[in-house]
PyMOL Python script that loads the backbone (N, CA, C, O; Angstrom):
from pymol import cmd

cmd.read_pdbstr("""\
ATOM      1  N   UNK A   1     129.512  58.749 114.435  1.00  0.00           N
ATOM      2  CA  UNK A   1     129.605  59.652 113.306  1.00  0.00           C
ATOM      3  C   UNK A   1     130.870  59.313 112.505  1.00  0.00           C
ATOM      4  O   UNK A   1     131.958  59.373 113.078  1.00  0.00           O
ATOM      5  N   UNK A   2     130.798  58.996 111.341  1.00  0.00           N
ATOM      6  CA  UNK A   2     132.089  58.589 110.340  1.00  0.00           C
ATOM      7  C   UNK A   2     133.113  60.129 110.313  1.00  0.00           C
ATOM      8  O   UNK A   2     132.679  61.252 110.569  1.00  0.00           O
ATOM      9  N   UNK A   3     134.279  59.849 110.002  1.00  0.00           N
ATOM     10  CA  UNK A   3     135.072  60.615 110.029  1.00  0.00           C
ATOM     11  C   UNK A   3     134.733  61.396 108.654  1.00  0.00           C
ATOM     12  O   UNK A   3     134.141  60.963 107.666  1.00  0.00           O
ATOM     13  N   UNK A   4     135.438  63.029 108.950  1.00  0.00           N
ATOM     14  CA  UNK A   4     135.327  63.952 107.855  1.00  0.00           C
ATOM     15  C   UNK A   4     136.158  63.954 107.150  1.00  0.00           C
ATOM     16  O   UNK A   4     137.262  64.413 107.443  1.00  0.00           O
ATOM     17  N   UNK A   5     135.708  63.150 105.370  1.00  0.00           N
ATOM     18  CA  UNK A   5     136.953  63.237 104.204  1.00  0.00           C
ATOM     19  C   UNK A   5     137.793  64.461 103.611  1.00  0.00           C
ATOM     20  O   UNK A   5     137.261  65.398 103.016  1.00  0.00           O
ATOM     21  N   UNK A   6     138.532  64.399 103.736  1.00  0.00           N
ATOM     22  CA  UNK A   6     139.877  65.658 103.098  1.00  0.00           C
ATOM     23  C   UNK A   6     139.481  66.196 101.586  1.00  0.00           C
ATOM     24  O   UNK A   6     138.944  65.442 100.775  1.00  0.00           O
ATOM     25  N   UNK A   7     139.665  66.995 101.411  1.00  0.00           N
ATOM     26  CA  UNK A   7     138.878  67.713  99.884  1.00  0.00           C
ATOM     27  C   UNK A   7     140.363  67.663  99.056  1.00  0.00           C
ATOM     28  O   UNK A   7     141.079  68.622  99.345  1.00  0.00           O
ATOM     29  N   UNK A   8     140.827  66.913  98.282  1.00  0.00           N
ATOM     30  CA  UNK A   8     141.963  66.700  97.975  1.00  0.00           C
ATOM     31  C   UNK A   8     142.581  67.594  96.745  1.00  0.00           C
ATOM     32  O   UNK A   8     143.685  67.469  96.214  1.00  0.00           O
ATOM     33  N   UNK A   9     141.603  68.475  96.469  1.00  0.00           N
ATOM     34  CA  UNK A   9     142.212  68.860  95.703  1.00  0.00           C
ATOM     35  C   UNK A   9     142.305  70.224  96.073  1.00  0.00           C
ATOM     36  O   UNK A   9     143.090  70.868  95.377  1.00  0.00           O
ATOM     37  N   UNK A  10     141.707  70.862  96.999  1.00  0.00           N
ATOM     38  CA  UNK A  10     141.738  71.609  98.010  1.00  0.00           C
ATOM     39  C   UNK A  10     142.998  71.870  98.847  1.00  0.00           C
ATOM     40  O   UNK A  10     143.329  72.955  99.323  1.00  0.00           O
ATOM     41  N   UNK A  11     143.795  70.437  98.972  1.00  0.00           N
ATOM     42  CA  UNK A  11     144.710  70.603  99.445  1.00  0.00           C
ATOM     43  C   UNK A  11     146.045  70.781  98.485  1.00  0.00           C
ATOM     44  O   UNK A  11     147.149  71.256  98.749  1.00  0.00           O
ATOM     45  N   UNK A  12     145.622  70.333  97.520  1.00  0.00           N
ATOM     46  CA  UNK A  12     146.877  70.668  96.179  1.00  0.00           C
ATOM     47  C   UNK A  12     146.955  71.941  96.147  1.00  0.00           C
ATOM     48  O   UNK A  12     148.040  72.514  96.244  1.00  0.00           O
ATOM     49  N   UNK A  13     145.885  72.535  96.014  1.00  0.00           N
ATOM     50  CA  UNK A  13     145.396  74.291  95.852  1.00  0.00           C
ATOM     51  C   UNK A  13     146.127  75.122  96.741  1.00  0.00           C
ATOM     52  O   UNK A  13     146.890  75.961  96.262  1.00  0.00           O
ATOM     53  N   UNK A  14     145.980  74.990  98.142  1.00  0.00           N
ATOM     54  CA  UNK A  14     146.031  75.883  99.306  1.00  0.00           C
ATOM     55  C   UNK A  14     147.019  75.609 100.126  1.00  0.00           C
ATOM     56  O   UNK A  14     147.392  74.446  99.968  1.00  0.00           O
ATOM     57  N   UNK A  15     147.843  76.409 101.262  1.00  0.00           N
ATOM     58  CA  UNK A  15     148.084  76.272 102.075  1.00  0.00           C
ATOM     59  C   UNK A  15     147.362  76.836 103.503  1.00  0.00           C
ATOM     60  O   UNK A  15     146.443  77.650 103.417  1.00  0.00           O
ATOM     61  N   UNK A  16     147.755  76.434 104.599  1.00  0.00           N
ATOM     62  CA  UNK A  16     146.467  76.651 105.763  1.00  0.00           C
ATOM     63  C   UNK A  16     148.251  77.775 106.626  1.00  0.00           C
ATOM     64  O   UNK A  16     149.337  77.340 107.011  1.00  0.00           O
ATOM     65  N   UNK A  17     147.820  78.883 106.592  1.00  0.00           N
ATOM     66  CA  UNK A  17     148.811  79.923 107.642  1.00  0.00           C
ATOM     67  C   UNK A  17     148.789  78.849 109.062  1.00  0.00           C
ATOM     68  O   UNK A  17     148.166  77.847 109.412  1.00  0.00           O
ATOM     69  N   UNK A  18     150.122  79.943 109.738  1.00  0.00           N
ATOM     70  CA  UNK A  18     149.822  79.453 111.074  1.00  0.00           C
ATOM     71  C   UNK A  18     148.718  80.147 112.096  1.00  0.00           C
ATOM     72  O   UNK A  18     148.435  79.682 113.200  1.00  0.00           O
ATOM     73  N   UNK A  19     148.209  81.218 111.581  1.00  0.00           N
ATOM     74  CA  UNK A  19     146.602  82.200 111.777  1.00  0.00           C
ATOM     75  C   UNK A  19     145.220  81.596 111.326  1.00  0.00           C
ATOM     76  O   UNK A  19     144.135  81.949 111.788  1.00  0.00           O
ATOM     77  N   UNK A  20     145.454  80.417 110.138  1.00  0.00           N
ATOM     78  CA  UNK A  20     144.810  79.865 109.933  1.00  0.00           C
ATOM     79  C   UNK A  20     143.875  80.685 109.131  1.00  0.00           C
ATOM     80  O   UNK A  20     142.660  80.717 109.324  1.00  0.00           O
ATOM     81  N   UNK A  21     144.484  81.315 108.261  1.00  0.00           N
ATOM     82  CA  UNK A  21     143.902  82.082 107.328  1.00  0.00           C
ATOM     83  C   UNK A  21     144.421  81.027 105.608  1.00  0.00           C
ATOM     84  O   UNK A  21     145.410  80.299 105.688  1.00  0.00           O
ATOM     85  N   UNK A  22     143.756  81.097 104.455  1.00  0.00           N
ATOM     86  CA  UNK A  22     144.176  80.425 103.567  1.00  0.00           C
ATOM     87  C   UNK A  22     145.376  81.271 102.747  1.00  0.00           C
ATOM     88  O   UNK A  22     145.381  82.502 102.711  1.00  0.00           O
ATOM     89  N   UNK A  23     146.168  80.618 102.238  1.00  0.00           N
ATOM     90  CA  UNK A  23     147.207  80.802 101.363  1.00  0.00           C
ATOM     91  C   UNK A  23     146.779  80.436  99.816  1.00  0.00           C
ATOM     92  O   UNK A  23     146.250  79.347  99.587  1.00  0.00           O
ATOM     93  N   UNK A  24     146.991  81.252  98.910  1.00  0.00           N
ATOM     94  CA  UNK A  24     147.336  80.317  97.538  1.00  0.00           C
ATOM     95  C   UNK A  24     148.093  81.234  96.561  1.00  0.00           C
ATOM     96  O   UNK A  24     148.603  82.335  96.774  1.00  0.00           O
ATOM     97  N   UNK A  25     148.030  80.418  95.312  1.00  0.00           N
ATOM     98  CA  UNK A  25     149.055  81.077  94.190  1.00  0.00           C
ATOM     99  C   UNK A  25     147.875  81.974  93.412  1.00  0.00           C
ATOM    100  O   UNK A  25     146.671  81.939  93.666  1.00  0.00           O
ATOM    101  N   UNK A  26     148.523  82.763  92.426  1.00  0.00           N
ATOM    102  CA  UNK A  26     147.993  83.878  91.771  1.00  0.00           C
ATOM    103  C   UNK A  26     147.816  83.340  90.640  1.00  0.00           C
ATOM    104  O   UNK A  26     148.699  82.770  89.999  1.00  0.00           O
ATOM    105  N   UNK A  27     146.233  83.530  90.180  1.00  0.00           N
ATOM    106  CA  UNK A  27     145.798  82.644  88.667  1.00  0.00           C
ATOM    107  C   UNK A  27     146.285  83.818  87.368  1.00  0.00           C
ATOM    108  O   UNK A  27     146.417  85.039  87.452  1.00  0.00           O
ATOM    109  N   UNK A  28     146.416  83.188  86.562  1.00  0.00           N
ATOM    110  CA  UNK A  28     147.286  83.880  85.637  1.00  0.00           C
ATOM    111  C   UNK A  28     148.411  84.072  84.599  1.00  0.00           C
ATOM    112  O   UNK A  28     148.633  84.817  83.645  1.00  0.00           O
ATOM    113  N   UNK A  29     149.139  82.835  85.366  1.00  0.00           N
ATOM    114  CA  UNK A  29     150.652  82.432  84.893  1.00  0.00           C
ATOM    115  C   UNK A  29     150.928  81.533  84.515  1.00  0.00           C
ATOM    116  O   UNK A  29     152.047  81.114  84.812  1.00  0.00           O
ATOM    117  N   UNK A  30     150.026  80.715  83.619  1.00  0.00           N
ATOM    118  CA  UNK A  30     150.254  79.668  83.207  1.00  0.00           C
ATOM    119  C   UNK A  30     150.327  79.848  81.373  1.00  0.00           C
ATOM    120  O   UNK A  30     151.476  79.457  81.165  1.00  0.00           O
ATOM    121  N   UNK A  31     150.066  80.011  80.759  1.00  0.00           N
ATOM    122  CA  UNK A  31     149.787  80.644  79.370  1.00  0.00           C
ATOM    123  C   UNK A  31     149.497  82.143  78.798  1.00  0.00           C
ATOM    124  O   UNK A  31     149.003  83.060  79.454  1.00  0.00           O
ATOM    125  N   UNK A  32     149.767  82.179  77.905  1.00  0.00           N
ATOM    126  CA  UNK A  32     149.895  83.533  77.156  1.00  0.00           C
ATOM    127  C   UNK A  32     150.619  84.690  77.658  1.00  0.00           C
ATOM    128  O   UNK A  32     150.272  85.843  77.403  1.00  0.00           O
ATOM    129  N   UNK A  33     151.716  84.357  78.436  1.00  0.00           N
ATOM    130  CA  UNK A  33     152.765  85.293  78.914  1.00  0.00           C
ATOM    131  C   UNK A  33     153.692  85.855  78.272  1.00  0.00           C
ATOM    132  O   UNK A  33     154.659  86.308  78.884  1.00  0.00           O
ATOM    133  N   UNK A  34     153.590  85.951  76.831  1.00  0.00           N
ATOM    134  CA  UNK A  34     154.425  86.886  75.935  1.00  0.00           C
ATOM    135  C   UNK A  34     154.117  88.259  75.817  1.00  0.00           C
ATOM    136  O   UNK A  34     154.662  89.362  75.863  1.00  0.00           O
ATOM    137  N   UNK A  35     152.933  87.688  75.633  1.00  0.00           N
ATOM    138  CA  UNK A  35     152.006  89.675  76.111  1.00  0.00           C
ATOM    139  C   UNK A  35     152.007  90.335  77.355  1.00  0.00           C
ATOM    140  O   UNK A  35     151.659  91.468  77.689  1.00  0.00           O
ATOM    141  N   UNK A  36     152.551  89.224  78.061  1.00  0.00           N
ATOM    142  CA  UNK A  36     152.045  90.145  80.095  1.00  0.00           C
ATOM    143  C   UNK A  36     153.832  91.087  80.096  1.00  0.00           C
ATOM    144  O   UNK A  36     154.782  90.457  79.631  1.00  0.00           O
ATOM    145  N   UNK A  37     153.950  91.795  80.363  1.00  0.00           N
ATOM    146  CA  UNK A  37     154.792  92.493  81.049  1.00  0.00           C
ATOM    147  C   UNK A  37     155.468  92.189  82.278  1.00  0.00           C
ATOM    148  O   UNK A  37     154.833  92.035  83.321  1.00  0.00           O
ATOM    149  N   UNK A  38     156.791  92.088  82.217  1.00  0.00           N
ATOM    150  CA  UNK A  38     157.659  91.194  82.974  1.00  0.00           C
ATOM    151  C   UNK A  38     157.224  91.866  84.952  1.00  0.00           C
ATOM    152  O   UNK A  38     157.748  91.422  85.974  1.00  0.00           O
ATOM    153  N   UNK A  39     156.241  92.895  84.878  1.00  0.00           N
ATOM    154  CA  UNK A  39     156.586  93.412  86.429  1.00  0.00           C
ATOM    155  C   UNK A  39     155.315  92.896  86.485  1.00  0.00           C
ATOM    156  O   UNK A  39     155.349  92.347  87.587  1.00  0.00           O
ATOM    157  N   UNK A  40     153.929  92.648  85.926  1.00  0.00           N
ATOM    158  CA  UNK A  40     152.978  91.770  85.924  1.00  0.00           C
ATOM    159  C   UNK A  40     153.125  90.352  86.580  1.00  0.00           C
ATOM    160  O   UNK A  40     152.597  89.952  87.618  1.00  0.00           O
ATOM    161  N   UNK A  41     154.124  89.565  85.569  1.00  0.00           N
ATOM    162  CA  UNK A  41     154.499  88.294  85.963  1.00  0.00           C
ATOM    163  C   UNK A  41     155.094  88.243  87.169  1.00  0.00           C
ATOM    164  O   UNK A  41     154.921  87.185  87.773  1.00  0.00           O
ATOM    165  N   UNK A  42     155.942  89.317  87.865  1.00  0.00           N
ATOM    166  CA  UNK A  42     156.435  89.129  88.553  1.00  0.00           C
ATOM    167  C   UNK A  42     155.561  89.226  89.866  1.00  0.00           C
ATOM    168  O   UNK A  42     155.598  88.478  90.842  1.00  0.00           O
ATOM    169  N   UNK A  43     154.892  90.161  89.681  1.00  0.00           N
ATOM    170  CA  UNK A  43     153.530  90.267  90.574  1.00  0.00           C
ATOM    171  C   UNK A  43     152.619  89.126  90.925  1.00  0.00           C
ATOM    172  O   UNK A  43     152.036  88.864  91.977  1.00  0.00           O
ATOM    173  N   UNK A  44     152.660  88.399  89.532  1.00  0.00           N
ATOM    174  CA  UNK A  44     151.729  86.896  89.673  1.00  0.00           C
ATOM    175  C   UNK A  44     152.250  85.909  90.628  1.00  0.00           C
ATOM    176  O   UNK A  44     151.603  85.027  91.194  1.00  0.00           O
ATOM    177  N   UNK A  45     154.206  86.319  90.794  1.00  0.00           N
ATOM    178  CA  UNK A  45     154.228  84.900  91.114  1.00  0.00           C
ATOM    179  C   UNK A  45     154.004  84.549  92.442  1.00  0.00           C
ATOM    180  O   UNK A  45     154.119  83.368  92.769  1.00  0.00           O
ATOM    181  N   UNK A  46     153.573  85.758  93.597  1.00  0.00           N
ATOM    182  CA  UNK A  46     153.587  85.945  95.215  1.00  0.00           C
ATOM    183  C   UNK A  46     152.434  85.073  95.539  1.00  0.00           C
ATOM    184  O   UNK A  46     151.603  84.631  94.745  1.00  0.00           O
ATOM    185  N   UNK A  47     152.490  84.926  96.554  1.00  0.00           N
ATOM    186  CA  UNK A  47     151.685  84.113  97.218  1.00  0.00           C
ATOM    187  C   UNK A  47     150.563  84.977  97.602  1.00  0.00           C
ATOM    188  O   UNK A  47     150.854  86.134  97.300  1.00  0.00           O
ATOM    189  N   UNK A  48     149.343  84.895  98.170  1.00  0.00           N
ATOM    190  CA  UNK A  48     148.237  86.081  98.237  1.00  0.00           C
ATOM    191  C   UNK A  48     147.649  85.399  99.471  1.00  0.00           C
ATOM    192  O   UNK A  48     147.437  84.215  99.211  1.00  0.00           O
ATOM    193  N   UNK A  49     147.280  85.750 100.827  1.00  0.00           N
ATOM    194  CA  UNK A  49     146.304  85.720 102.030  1.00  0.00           C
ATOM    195  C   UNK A  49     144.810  85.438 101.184  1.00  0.00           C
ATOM    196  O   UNK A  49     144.965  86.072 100.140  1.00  0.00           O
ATOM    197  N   UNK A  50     143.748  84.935 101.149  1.00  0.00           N
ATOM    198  CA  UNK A  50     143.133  84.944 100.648  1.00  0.00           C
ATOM    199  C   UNK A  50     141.995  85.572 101.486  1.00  0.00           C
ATOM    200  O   UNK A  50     141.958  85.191 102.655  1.00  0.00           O
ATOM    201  N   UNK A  51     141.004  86.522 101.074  1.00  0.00           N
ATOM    202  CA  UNK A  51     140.387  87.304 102.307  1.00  0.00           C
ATOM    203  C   UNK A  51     138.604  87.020 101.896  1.00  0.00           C
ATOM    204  O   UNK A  51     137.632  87.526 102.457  1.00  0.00           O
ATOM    205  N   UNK A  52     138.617  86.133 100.843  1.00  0.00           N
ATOM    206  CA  UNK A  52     137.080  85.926 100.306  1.00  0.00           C
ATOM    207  C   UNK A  52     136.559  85.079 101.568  1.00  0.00           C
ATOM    208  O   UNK A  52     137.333  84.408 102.251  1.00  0.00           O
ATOM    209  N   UNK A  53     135.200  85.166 101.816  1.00  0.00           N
ATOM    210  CA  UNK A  53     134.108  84.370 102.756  1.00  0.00           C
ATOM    211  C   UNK A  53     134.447  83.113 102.573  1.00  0.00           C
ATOM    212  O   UNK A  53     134.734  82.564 103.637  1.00  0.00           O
ATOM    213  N   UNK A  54     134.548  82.285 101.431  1.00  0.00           N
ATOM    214  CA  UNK A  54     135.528  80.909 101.657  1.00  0.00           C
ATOM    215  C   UNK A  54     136.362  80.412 102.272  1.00  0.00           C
ATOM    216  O   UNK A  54     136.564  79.227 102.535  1.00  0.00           O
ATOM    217  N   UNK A  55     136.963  81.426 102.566  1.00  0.00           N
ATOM    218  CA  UNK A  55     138.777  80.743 103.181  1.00  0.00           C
ATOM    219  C   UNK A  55     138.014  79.848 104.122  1.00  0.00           C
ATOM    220  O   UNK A  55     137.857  78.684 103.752  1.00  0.00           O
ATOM    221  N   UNK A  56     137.330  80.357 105.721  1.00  0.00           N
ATOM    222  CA  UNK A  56     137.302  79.761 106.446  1.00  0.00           C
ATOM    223  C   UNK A  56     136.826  77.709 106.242  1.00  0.00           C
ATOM    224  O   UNK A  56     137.233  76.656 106.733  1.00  0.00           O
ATOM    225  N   UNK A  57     135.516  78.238 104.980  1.00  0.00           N
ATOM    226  CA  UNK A  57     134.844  76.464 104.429  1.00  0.00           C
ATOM    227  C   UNK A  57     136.273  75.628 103.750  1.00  0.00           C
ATOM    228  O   UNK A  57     136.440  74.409 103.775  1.00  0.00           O
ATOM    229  N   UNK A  58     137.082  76.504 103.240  1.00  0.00           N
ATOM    230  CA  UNK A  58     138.117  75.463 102.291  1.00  0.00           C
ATOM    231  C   UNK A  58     139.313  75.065 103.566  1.00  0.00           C
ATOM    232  O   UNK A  58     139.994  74.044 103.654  1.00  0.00           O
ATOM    233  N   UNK A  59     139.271  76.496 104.655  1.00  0.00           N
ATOM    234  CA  UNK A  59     140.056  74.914 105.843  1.00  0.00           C
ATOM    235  C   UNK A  59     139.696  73.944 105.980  1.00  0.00           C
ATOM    236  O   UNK A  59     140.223  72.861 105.723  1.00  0.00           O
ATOM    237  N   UNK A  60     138.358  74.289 106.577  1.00  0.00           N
ATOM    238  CA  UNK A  60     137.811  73.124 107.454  1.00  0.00           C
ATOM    239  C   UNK A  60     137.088  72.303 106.705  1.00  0.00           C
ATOM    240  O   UNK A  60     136.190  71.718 107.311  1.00  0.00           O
ATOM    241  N   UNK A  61     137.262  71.967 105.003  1.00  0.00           N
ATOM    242  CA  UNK A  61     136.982  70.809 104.141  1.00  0.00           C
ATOM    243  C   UNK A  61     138.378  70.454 103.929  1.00  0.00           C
ATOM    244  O   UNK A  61     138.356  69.293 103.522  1.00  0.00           O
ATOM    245  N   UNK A  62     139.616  70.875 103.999  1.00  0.00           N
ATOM    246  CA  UNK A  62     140.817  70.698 104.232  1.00  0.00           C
ATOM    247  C   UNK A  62     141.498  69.641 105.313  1.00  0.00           C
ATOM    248  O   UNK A  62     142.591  69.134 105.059  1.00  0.00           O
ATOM    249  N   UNK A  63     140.764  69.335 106.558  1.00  0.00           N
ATOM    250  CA  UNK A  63     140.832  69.102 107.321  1.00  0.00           C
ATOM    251  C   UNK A  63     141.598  69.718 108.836  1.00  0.00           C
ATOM    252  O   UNK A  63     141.957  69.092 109.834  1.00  0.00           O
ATOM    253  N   UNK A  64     141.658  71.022 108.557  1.00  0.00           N
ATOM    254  CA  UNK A  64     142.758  71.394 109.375  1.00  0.00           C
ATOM    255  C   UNK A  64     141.689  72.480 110.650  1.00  0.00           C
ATOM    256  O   UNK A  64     142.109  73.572 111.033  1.00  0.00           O
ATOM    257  N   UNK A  65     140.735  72.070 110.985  1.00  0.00           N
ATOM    258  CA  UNK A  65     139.624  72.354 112.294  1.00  0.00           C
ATOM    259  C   UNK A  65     140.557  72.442 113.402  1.00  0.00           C
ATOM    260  O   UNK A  65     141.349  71.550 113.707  1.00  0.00           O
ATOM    261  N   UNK A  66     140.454  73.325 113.867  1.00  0.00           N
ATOM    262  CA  UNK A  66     140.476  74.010 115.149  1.00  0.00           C
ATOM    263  C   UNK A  66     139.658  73.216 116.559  1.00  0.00           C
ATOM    264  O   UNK A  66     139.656  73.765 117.661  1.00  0.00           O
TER     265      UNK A  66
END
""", "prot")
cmd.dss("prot")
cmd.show_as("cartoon", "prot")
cmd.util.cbc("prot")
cmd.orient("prot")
């Protein structure tokens, strides 16, 4: 069986916890931030657990299987 390729952009995206739950950044903060309100932005910039039915497929296309 050939080895399983890394989803690379998957990995730009995410980080993998040490629970092995997914990590990522908050969409939002890239443009039109004159209008957002500075406790908004500040809100955007945290990192977020990600709790959607995905997380588990974007590890393990990540390569990081258990």
């Amino acid at each position: 069986m050939p080895k399983m390729k890394t989803h690379k952009s998957s990995v730009k995206r995410f980080r993998v916890s040490a629970n092995g739950k997914l990590k990522r950044r908050q969409a939002g903060k890239k443009h039109l931030n004159s209008k957002k309100r500075t406790k908004r932005k500040r809100h955007l910039r945290s990192v977020v657990t990600d709790k959607s039915r995905l997380g588990p497929k974007y590890v393990e296309m990540m390569g990081q299987v258990k």
